[in-house]
C-alpha positions in Angstrom: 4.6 17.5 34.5 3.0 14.4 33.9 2.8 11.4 36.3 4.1 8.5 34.8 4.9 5.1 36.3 7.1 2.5 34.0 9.2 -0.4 34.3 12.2 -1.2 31.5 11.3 -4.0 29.2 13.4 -5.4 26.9 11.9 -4.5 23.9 14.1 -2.6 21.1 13.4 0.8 19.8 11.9 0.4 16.4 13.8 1.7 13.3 12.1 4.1 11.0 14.8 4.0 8.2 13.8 3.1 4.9 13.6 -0.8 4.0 16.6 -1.4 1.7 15.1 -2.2 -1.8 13.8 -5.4 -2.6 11.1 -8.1 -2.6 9.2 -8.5 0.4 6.3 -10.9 1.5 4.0 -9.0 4.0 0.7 -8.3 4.1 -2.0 -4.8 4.3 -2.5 -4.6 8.1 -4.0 -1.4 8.0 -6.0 0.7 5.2 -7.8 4.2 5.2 -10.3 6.1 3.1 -10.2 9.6 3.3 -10.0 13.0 1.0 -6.5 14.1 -0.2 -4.3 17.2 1.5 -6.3 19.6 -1.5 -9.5 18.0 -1.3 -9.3 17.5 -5.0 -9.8 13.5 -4.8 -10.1 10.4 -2.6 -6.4 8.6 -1.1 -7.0 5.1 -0.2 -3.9 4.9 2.1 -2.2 1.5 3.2 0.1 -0.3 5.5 2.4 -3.1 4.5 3.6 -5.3 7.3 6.7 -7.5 6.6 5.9 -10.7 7.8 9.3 -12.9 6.4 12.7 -12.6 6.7 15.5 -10.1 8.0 12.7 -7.2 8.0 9.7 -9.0 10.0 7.7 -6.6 11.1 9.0 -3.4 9.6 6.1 -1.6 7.5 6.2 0.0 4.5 3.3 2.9 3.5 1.5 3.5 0.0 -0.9 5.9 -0.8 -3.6 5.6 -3.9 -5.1 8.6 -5.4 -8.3 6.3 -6.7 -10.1 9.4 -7.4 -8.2 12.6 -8.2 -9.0 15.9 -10.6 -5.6 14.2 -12.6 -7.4 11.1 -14.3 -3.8 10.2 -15.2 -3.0 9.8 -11.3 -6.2 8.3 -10.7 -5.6 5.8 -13.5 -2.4 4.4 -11.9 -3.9 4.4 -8.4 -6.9 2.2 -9.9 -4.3 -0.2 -11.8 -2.0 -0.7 -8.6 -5.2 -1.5 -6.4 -6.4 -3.8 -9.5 -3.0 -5.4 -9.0 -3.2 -5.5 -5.3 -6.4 -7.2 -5.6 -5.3 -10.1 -7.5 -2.2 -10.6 -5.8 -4.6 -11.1 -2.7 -6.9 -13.2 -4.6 -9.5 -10.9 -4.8 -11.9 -9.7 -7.9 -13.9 -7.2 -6.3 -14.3 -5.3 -2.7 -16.6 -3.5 -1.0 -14.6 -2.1 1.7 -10.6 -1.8 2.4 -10.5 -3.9 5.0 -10.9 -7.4 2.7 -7.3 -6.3 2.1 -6.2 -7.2 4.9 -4.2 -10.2 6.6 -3.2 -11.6 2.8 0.1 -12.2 2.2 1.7 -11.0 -1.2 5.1 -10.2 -2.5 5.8 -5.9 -3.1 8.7 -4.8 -4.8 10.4 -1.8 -2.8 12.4 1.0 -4.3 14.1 3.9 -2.4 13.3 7.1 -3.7 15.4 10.0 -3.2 12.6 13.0 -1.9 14.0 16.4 -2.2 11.2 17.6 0.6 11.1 14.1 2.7 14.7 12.7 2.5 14.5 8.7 1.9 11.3 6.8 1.1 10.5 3.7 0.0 8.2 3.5 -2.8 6.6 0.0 -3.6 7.0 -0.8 -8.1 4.9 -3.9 -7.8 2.4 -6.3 -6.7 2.9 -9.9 -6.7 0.9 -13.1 -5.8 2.4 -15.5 -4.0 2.1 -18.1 -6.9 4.2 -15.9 -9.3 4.5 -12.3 -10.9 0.8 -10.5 -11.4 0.8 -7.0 -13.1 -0.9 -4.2 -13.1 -3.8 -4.7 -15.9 -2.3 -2.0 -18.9 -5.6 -1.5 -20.6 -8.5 0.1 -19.7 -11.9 -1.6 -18.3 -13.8 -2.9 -20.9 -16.9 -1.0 -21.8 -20.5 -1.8 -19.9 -18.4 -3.5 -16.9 -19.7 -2.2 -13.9 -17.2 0.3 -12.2 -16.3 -0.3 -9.1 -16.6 2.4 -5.8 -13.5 3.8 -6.3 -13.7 4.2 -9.9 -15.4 7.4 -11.3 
């Protein structure tokens, strides 16, 4: 038994549930960099915070496979972070963590997981000025790749 000494606030329990879908302005308030489950790639894994409206403060997850054995899931990681990046405002990054504290708009989808139950997927990335997509064609060639790139 543990010794434990705690006085009642009035603070609420927090809901888990999935966010209903939607657009959302919030902003990456917490990113990772670490090797996938198989240890067949890199996941750049991030935290959305809400920070307007009925949902303030609720966070919604999203992982990037940015380098993967499946180019194919590596290639729409890199476009969703290249989309991510200029919704923030940002052309290049060295580390995760320049992410951070920007405020952009995510669309959010509910997915129907036959393993997890409910989870909320995020479709898009959007600057705060208007709708910025995901770049559909490839890097041109000679640019410089960036860390995450292979």
């Amino acid at each position: 038994m543990a010794s434990l000494t705690y006085q009642k606030t009035e603070e609420e329990e927090t809901s888990f549930d999935v966010l209903p879908a939607g657009q959302y302005i919030a902003v990456i308030s917490d990113s990772d960099y670490k090797p996938n489950k198989k240890a067949t790639g890199m996941l750049l894994s991030l935290t959305y915070t809400v920070i307007d409206g009925e949902q303030k403060g609720r966070k919604v997850f999203e992982h990037l496979s940015v380098e993967h054995e499946n180019e194919k899931a590596a290639e729409i990681a890199r476009r969703s972070l290249n989309a991510i990046m200029l919704a923030v405002g940002l052309s290049s990054i060295k580390d995760s963590n320049q992410l951070h504290d920007r405020p952009l708009k995510i669309d959010v989808q509910v997915k129907d997981d036959a393993t997890y139950g409910k989870q909320n997927k995020i479709v898009k990335h959007t600057g705060m000025e208007g709708v910025v997509d995901a770049p559909k064609a490839a890097a041109p060639a000679g640019k410089k790749k960036q860390p995450w790139e292979k």
